[in-house]
N, C-alpha and C positions, 0 to 999 in steps of 0.2 A: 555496567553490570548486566550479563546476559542473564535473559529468564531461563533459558537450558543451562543455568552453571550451578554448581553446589554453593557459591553467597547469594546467591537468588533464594536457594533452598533456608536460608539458617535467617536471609533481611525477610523476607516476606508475613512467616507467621511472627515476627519481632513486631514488626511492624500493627498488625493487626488486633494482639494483644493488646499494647499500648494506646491503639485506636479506640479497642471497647473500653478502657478503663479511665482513660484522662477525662479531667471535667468535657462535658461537652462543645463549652466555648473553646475548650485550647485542641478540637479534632481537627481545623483548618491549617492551624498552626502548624502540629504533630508531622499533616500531610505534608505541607510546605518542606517542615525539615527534613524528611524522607524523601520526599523528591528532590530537593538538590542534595542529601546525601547518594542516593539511587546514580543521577546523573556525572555527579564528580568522582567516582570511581571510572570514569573511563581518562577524562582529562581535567582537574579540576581550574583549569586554566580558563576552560570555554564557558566554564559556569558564569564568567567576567558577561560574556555572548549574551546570552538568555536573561540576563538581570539588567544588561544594557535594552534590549529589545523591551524586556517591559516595561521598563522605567518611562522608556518613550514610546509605547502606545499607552501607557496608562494617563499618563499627563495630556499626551495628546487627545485623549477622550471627555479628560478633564476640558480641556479645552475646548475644545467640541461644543460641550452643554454651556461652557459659559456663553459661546459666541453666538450661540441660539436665541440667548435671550437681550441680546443686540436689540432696540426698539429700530435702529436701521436698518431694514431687510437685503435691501442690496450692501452694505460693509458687512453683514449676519453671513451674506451666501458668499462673501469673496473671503474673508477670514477661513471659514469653514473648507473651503477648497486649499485655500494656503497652509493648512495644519493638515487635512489629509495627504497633500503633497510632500509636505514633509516629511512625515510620517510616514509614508513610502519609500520616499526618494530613500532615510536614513536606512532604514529596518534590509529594504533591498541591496541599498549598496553594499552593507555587510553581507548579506547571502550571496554577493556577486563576487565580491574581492574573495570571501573564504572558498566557494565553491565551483568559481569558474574564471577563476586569474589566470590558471596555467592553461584551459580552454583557448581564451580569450589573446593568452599570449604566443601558443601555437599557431593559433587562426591568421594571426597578424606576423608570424615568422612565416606563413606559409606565403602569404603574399611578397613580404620582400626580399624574400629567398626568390620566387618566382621572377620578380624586379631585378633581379642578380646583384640584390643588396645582406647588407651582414644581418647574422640573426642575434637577437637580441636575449640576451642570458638574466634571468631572473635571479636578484638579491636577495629573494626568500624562502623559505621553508616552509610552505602553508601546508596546515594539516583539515582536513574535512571534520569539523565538530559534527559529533552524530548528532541526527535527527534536526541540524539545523533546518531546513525547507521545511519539515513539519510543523515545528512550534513555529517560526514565524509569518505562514502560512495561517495557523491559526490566529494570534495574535492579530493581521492586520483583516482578516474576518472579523473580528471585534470593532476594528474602527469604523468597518465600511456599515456595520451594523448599529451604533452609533450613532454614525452620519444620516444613514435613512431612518431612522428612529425607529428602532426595531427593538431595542432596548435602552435603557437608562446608562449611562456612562458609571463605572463602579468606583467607587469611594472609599475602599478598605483597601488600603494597596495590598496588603499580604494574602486577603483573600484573591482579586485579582494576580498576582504574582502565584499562588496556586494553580489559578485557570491555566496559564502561560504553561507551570512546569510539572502538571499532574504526574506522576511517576508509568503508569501505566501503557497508556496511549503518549510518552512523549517522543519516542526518539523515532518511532514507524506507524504511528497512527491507530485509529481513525483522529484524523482531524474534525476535531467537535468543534458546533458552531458554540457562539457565549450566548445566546438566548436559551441553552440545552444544562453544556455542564457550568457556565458560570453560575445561571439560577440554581442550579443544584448544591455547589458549595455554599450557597449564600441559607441556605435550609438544612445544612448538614446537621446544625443542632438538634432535629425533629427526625435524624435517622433511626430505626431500632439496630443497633451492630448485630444483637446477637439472633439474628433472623434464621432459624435454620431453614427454611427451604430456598432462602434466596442464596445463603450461602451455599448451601448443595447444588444447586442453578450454576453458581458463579464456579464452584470446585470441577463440575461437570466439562462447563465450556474449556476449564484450564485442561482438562486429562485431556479432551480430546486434543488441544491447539500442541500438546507436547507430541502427541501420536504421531497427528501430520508432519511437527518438525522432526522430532528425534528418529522418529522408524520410516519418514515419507521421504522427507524432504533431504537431507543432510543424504540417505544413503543414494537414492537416483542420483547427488548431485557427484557425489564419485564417480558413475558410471560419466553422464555431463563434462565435468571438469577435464574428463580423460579423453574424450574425443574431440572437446575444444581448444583441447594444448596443442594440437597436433591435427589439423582437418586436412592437413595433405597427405596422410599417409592414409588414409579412412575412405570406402566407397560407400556404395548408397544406403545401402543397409546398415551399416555402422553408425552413416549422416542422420537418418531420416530417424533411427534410436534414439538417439541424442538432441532431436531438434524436437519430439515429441517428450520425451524427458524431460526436457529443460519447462514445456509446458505446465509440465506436474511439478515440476520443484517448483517455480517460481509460485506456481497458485498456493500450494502445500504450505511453503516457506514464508510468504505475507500472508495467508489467510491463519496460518497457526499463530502468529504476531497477534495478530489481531482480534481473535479468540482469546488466547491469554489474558491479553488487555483487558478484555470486556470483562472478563471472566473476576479478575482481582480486582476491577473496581465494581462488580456485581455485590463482590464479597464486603466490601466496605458499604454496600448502600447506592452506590454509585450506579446510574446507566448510560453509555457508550454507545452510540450506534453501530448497527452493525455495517459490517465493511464490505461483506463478499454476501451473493445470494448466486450460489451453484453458478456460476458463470459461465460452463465449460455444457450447459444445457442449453444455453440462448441458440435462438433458430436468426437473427440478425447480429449484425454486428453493432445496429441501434441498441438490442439487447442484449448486448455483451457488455457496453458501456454501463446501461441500468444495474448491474450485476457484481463488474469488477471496481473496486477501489470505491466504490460508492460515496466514500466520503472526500475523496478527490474530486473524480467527474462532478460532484454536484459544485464543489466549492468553483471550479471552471464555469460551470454555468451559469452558475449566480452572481461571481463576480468579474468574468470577464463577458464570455459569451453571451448572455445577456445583454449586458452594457455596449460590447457592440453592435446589437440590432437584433443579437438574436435570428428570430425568423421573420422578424420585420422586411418589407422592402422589398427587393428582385429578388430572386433567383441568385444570381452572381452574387447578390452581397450576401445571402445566407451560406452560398459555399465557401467566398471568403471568412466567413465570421467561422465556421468551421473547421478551416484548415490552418486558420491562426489559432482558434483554442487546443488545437490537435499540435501544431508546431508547439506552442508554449506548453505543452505538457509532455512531450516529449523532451525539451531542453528543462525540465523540472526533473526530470525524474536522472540529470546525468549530465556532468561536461563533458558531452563525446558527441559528433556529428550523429553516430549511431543510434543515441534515443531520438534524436530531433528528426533524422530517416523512420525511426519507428514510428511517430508521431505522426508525421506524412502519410504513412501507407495508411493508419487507421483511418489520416482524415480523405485519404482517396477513394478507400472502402466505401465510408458516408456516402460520399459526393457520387461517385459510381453505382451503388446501390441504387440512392435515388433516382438516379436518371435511365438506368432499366427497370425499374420496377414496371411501367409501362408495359413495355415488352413482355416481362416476366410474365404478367397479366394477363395478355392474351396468348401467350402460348400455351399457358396451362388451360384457357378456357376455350381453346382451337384443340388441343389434344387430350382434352375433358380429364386434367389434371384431378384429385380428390385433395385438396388442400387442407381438409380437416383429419386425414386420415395419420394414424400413428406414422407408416411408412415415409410419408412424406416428410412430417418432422421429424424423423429421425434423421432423412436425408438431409435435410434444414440444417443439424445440429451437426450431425458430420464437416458439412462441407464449409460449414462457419469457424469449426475448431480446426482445420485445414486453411482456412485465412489466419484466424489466429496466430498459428504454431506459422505460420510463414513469417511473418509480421515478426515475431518471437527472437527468428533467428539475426534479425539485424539487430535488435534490442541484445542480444547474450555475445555477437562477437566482438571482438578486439577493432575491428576496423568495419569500414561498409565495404573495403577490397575483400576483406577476408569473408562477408556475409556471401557476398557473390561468386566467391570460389566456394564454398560451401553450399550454397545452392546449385552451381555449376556441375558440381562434384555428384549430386544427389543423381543428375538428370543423363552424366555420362561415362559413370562408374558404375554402372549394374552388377551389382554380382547376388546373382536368385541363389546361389548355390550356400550363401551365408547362413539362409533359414536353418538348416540344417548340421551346417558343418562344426559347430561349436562356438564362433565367430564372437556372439552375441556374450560367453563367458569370458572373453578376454578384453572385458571392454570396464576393470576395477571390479566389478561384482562377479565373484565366483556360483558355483549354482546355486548352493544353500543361500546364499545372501537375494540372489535374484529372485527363486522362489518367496523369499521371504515381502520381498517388493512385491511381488505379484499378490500374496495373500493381503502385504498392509493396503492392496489398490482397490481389491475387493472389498474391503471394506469401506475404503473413502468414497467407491462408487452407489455404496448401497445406501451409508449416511445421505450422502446426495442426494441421490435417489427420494429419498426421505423427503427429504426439507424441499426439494423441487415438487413431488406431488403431495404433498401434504401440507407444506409450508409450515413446516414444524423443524424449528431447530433439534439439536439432538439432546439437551433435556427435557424439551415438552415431548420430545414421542414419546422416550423410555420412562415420564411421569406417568402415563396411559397403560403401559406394559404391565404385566404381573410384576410381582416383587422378584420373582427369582432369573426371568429374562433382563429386569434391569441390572441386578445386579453380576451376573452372566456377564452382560459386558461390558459391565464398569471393571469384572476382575480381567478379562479379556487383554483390553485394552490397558490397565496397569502394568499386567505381565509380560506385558508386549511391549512396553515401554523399556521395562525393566530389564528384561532379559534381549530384546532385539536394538531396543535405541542405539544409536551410535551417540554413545558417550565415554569415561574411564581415563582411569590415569594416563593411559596411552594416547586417547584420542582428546586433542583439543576443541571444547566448544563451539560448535558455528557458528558464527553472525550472523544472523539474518539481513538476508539478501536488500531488504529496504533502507538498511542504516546506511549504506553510502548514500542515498538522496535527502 
């Protein structure tokens, strides 16, 4: 069930109803049933998925505290290793068979074809269950949380089975830690449902994440889709539209996910971390990290990147420990060489950054740079979202040969004469549609804008506003949904961009 579809519209206040009415002990419940009702409207096959996963981090957790209380400390730490192991080994193997077998089995056709041997033809039909990486992702954040005692291992299995398959954040995130929302459900009885300012809070966050999607994200990606069907017939100006495009869609199209998220479990009581913080303002690409996917990059840091070494040690091993969390987060987010090349250039960003910054240093203090001045960080921020948007384009193409003709194409296909010639409307968006993109960007720049110097998300500014500027563009932004969204009999709902990972 897409949150841009009309069952989203008719499950969600069903759902909310029934939340504030039912005894209070049975709100866990309620949720539980809505959430795999929510999730088996796409495949209710995978639902088998996610009830297997929990079954076995829950027991495994169980197991956990039992083997703690071992009076044997060494048989206490070798048990405890052997059920996180497992516990991995199982949870991943299924993320590996579902999501990267065909990967896995090209990779290995590619070598014995290489070999001038036969290729090997797969017996299956594997379908990618949405939001499988997420919820298992979370899930074994539970264990390792557990393991370091970070919390108590949970004992209600359907409340735990809840944590696993909250409806909201499950299928694209934020991945929540269980020291956050599992404490949360375990006090859900002590929530007030019928809050109104949280719920206006929560309604808020939802208008704007439908804005991004429905009037941001979905229409630039027409424009996108049409220049990446076809990058050979397109020169630089048509490229370099579409590879800064794709920028705005992809941030528009998971940060409006993840808005919504926040937003519908605000409404119930509920709080989600937040996922995006203006990302597209960071002056590093240290700060782009802090910024984008927040509750990814940290989950890498905490449970891998840390673990091994972190910034412990050399030099060398902190760039290793780097470009393997950047490699594995790349091969996360995709079976394609493609993200795993994305993954590299961020972690070569890091690793190269670091190592001029020296330089950087003294050149600006040999040509009495002002480092504190707006100009400068503007140019900071420019030339960051210019790595970025490079980065981007191997992440959005088909192949890393086709990244490289596509950047190829940018650098010797010039044509200055496109600014003007119309070029720009033949590219899916006609001009009324384009203008329209242009006004909905003004606006997403200004919201930014907001929450970057203020650090006020966009219900806490407009809480501050008069009554009638809030209200101005809560209708603004409704009518712009309503009347500009790409949605309608004609037009099929979009998926959001995150549910393949």
């Amino acid at each position: 069930m897409l949150f841009n579809s009309y069952a989203f519209i008719f499950f969600f206040p069903i759902v909310i109803f029934i939340y504030g009415i039912v005894p209070k002990r049975a709100r866990y419940i309620w949720l539980l049933i809505s959430s795999y009702f929510f999730y088996m409207n796409w495949n209710p096959k995978y639902a088998v998925l996610i009830a297997l996963s929990t079954i076995i981090t829950y027991f495994s957790g169980i197991f956990l505290e039992y083997s703690k209380m071992m009076q044997d400390e060494i048989r206490s730490v070798s048990y405890q290793k052997i059920i996180v192991f497992f516990c991995f080994l199982s949870n991943l193997g299924i993320l590996v068979f579902f999501k990267y077998f065909y990967f896995l089995l090209d990779s290995l056709n590619m070598v014995i074809t290489g070999l001038g041997g036969k290729e090997i033809i797969s017996l299956w039909d594997i379908i990618l269950p949405v939001g499988i990486s997420f919820y298992t992702f979370q899930a074994l954040g539970y264990i390792v949380d557990v393991y370091r005692d970070n919390l108590k291992a949970e004992r209600n299995f359907l409340r735990y089975a809840l944590f696993v398959i909250f409806f909201p954040q499950l299928v694209a995130g934020p991945i929540e830690r269980s020291t956050s929302l599992l404490k949360q459900i375990n006090s859900i009885e002590d929530i007030q449902v019928w809050n109104y300012d949280r719920m206006a809070s929560g309604a808020m966050y939802m208008l704007w994440g439908f804005f991004q999607k429905m009037v941001i994200a979905d229409r630039v990606a027409i424009l996108v889709d049409t220049v990446y069907s076809n990058i050979r017939i397109y020169q630089s100006y048509e490229l370099l539209v579409a590879a800064i495009g794709f920028s705005i869609q992809i941030y528009c199209d998971f940060a409006s996910y993840s808005n919504i998220a926040i937003g519908t479990a605000r409404i119930m009581g509920i709080e989600l971390m937040e996922n995006f913080n203006t990302p597209y303002f960071s002056t590093s690409i240290q700060e782009f990290w802090r910024r984008w996917h927040i509750s990814l990059s940290t989950w890498f840091k905490d449970y891998l990147y840390i673990p091994l070494g972190g910034n412990r040690g050399s030099k060398w091993k902190r760039y290793r420990n780097i470009m393997i969390t950047f490699l594995m987060s790349g091969l996360w987010h995709g079976a394609n060489w493609t993200y795993v090349f994305w993954g590299g250039v961020h972690g070569g960003y890091q690793i190269i950054g670091d190592e001029l910054r020296p330089l950087k240093q003294k050149i600006n203090k040999r040509i009495g740079t002002k480092t504190k001045a707006a100009s400068y960080k503007f140019g900071q921020v420019i030339i960051n979202f210019i790595l970025v948007t490079f980065a981007w384009i191997f992440f959005r193409a088909p192949s890393i040969h086709d990244a490289f003709i596509f950047i190829g194409r940018i650098f010797t296909r010039v044509n200055l004469w496109a600014f003007s010639d119309g070029t720009l409307y033949e590219l899916g968006l006609d001009v009324l549609e384009m203008h329209i993109l242009i006004v909905a960007l003004v606006i997403l720049l200004v919201i930014d804008w907001v929450r970057y110097k203020y650090n006020l998300q966009i219900d806490g500014f407009l809480n501050l506003q008069n009554i009638w500027f809030r209200w101005g563009v809560i209708f603004l932004l409704f009518w712009m949904i309503l009347i500009f969204g790409e949605y309608g009999l004609t037009v099929d709902p979009q998926g959001f961009i995150y549910f393949q990972f």
